[in-house]
N, C-alpha and C positions, 0 to 999 in steps of 0.2 A: 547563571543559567537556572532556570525555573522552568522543571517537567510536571506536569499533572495529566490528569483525566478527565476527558470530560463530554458533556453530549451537547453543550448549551449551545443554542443555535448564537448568540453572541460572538464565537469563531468564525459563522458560515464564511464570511467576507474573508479573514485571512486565510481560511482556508483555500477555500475558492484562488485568490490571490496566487497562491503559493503552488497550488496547482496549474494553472495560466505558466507560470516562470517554470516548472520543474517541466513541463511537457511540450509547451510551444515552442522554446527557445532548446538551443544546444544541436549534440550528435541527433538525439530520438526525435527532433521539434516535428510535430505533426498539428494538425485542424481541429482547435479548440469548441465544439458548437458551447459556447453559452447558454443556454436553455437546457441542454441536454448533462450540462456539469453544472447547473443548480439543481436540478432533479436529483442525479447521482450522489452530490453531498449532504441535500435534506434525508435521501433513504438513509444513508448509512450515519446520520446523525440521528435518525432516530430509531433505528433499531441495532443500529452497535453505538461505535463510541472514538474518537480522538480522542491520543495524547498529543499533547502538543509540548513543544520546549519553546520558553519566550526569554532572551535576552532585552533587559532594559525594556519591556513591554511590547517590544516587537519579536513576532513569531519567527523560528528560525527554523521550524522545522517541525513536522508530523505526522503520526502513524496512523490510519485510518480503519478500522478492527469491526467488522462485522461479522454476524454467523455465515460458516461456506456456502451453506443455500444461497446467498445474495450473488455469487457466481456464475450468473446463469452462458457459462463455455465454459465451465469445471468440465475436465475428460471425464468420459465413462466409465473407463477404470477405474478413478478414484471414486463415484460415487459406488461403485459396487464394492471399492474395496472397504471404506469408511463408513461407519456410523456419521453420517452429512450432520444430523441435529448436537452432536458433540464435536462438531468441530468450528474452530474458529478460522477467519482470512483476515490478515493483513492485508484490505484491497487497496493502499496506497502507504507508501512511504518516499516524504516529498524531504527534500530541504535545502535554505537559502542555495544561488552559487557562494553568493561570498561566504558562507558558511560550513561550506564543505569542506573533508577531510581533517574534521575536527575532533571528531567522535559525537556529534549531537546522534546519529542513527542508530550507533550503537547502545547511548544511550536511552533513548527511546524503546529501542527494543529492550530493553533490561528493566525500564521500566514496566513496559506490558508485562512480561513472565514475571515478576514481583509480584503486579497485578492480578494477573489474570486466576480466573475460579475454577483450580484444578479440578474439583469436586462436581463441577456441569462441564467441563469441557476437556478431553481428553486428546487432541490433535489439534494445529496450526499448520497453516499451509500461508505460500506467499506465492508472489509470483512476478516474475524481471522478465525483462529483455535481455537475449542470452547477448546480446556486447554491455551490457554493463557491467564490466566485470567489478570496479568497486562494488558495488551491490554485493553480487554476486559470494566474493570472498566476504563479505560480512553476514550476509548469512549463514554460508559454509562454517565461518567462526562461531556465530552463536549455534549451531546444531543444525541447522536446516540440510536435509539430502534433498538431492534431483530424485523426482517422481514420473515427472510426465514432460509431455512438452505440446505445444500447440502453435499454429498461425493464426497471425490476426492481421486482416487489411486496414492500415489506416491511410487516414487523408493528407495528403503532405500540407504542409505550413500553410503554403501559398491558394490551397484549394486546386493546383493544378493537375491532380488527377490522385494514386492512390499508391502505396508501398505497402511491403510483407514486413512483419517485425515476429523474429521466431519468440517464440516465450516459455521457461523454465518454471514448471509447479515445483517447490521445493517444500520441505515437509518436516515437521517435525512431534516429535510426541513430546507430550506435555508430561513433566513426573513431579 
């Protein structure tokens, strides 16, 4: 397994890919617009950053890391309660099905905090679907508390009309 960092729009396609599979399909499969999720990984490829882990060259999983400002339904609380320009969001962390429960997220994440530049940025924030619970326990493990919480309407798979997905801001400070 091969983790790195990176911004090189050369991922956009697995990434893109990888997001298609972690959200369309499963328990959470909701209405992928295409257009509107090349938009959302060109921003945050270039103004944050993927890591990515690739097995035998194929992508199996990644963390997608831009500043919290890119959040735009961050609660109100946390902006009043945070310095926004020192903090970072993990706005996606996808990976393979068959990949799963392997520890690639874990690694991932252990990657970024190695990574990440204590010295500009002093808070991380994430944010799940409160039934995800794997998610969930792995953030709890690497540090992350429940902060806030929020609803989000999204489109079901089929386009046939719209569902509620609760969602957990979870948080942690950087040292």
């Amino acid at each position: 397994m091969e983790i790195f960092q990176t911004n090189n729009f050369n991922f956009r396609t697995p990434i893109i890919e990888l997001y298609i599979e972690a959200f369309s399909t499963g328990q959470s499969q909701q209405h992928v617009d295409l257009e509107e999720l090349n938009k959302y990984v060109d921003a945050i490829l270039k103004d944050g950053y993927a890591i990515i882990a690739t097995e035998k060259e194929t992508v199996a999983g990644a963390i997608l890391i831009c500043p919290l400002s890119f959040d735009k339904i961050l609660p109100k609380d946390i902006k009043a309660t945070f310095d926004i320009e020192k903090c970072l969001y993990v706005a996606e962390m996808m990976v393979t099905e068959k990949a799963r429960g392997q520890g690639i997220g874990k690694q991932l994440m252990t990657a970024f905090f190695d990574a990440v530049d204590k010295n500009s940025y002093s808070d991380v924030f994430i944010r799940v679907w409160n039934e995800n619970i794997p998610a969930i326990s792995l953030y709890k493990k690497m540090g992350f508390e429940p902060i806030a919480t929020i609803e989000q309407t999204k489109i079901k798979a089929d386009e046939s009309g719209t569902f509620v997905m609760q969602k957990i801001y979870l948080h942690k400070k950087l040292d």
